[in-house]
MILUMRO-196909 format. One line per 5 residues: number of its first residue (from 1); for each residue z negated, y negated, x of C-alpha. Coordinates in steps of 0.2 Angstrom, whole numbers, plus 5000, padded with zeros to 4 digits. Layout:
NUM	Z/Y/X; ...
***
This chain:
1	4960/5130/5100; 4962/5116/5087; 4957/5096/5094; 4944/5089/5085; 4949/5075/5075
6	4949/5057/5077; 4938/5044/5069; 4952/5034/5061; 4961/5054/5054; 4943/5057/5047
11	4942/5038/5039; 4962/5040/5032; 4960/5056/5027; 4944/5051/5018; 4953/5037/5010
16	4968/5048/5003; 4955/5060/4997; 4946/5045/4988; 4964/5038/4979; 4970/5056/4975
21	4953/5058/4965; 4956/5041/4957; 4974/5046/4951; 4970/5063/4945; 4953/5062/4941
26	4954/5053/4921; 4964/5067/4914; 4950/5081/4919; 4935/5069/4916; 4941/5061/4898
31	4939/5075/4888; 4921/5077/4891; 4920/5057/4888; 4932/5052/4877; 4924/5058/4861
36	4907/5047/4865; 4919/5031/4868; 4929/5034/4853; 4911/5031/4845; 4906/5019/4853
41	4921/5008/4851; 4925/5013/4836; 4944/5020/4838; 4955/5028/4826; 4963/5046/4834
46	4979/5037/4838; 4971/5025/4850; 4960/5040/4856; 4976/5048/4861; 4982/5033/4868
51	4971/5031/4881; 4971/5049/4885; 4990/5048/4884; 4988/5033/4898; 4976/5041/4909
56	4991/5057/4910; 5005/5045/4913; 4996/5037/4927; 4995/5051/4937; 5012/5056/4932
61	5017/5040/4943; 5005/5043/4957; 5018/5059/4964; 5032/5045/4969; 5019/5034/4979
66	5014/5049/4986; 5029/5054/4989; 5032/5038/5000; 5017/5039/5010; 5022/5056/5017
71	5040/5050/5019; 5034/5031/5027; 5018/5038/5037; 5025/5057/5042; 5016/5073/5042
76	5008/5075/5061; 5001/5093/5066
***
């Protein structure tokens, strides 16, 4: 039978969840926004595609801290 978890796993595991959606989160959600900011702030497409661009890069750099939290904290099961 599997323990129940802690307090503090539920609170971490909430907060990884919470910065995972924040790093991913722009490159699926932009597309359905980014034409009514375009208007609004009246971009050309290049910097339209720039900010999509930016959103993708970001989460491309999220993998190596990642990375780093499994390597520094550990994996416990």
């Amino acid at each position: 039978m599997l323990e129940r978890p802690t307090t503090f796993t539920l609170a971490v595991s909430f907060l990884t969840a919470i910065l995972v959606a924040n790093m991913s989160g722009p490159q699926y959600v932009y597309p359905a926004f980014g034409t009514s900011l375009t208007t609004k702030f009246n971009w050309s497409a290049l910097e339209n595609s720039l900010v999509s661009t930016a959103s993708f890069v970001g989460v491309s750099f999220s993998g190596p801290l990642c990375a780093w939290m499994v390597e520094y904290l550990g994996i416990s099961g």
